[in-house]
N, C-alpha and C positions, 0 to 999 in steps of 0.2 A: 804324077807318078802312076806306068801302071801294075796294078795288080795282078798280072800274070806269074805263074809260078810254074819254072817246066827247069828239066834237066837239060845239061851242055849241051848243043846238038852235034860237036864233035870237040876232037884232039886240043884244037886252035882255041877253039871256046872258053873249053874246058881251065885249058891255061891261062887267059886271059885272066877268067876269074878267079883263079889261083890267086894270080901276083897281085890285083887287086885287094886281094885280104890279107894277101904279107905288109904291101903299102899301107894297111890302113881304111884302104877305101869302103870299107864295108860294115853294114849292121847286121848287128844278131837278131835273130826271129822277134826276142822278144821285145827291142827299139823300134823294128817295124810296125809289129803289132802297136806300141803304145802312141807313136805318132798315127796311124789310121784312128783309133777308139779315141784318142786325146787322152787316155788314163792309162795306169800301167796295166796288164793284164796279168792274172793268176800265173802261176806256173804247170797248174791242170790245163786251163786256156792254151796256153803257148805249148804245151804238149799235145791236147786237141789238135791243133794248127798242124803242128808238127807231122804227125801220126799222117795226117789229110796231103802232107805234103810228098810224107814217102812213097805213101799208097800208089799215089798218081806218078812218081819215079819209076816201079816196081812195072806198072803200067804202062810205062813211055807215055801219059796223057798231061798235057798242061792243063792249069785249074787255075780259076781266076779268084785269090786270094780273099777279096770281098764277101764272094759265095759261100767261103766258107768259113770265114768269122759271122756272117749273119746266121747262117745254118746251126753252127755251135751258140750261138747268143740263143736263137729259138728255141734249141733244148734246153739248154740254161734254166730256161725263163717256164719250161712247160713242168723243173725238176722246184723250181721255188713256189 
């Protein structure tokens, strides 16, 4: 699976993934997250994610989803 994380790159895309989530086909932030960690994660966690995932929408920039559960886990860990 990989962990890139970017916006449609057009119209056709965009659609595909539409109909995909009417189908079904699809997980929420917070399923991905718990299958990568193997535990559930927070709802601050999965808002972190979140936050990192608009940014980089806002941005037109893809980010590779890993980078930025480790990134969030590190400050976690520098807040405990």
């Amino acid at each position: 699976m990989t962990s890139n994380v970017r916006s449609p790159r057009d119209d056709e895309e965009e659609l595909k993934a539409q109909i995909a989530i009417l189908r079904g086909q699809s997980k929420s932030l917070k399923d991905v997250l718990t299958d990568i960690l193997g535990e559930e994660p927070s709802e601050d966690f999965v808002q972190a994610v979140e936050n990192n995932i608009l940014l980089a929408q806002e941005r037109e920039e893809s980010i590779d989803l890993n980078k930025i559960i480790d990134s969030i886990k590190t400050l976690q860990s520098c807040w405990i």
